[in-house]
C-alpha positions as CSV (number, residue, x, y, z in Angstrom):
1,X,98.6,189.4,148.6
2,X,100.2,190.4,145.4
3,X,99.1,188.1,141.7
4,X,102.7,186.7,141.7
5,X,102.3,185.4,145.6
6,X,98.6,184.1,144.8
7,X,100.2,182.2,141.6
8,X,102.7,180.7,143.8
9,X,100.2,179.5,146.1
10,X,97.9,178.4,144.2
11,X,101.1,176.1,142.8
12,X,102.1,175.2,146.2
13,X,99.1,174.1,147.3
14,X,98.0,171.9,144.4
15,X,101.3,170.2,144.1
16,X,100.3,169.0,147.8
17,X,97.1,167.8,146.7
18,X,98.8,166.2,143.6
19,X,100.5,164.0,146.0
20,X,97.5,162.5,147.5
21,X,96.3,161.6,143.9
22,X,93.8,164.1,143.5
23,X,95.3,166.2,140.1
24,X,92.1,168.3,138.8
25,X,89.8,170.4,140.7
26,X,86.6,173.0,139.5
27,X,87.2,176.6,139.1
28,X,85.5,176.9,142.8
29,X,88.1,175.1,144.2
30,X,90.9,177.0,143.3
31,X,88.9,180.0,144.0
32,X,88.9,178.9,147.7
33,X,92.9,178.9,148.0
34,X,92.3,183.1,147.1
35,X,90.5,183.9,150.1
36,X,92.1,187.5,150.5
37,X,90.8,187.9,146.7
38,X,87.2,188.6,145.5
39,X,85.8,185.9,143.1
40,X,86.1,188.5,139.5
41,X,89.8,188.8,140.5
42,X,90.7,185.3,141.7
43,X,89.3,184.2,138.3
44,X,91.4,186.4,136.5
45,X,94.7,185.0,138.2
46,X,93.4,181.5,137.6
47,X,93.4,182.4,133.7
48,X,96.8,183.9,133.9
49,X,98.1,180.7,135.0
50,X,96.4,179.3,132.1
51,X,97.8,181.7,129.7
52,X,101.4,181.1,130.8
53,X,100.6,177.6,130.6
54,X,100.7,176.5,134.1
55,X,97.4,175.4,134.7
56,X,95.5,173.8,131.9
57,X,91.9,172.6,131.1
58,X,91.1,169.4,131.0
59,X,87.3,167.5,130.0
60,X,85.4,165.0,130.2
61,X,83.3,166.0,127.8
62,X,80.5,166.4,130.0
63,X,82.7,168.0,132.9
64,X,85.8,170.2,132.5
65,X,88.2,171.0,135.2
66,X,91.5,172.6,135.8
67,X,94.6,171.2,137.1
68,X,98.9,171.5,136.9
69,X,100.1,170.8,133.6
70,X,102.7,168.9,134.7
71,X,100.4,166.3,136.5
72,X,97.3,166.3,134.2
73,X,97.4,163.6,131.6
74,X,95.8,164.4,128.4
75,X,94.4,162.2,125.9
């Protein structure tokens, strides 16, 4: 599985989840939809996605977890 197909699953599959109301996961989580990926390298993806500004951080203060931009409400 090539970074750009990962990416695009990764989307895929958390728009799904977005659906069904549940918008932010943990880094473990995501790491799960990778399976064909070794953790180091699954990570890595995951920050890409942040970088380009697809996926973004999001806290609690106490907790912080990752989720779609476009469904994570900041603030």
């Amino acid at each position: 599985m090539e970074r750009q197909t990962a990416k695009d699953q990764i989307e895929k599959e958390l728009t799904k989840k977005a659906q069904r109301n549940k918008t932010l996961f943990e880094v473990r989580d995501l790491i799960k939809l990778l399976p064909k990926f070794k953790s180091r390298e699954a990570k890595k993806i995951i920050q890409e996605m942040i970088e380009e500004e697809i996926l973004i951080y999001w806290s609690s203060g106490s907790t912080t977890k990752i989720g779609l931009k476009k469904f994570v409400k900041q603030g």
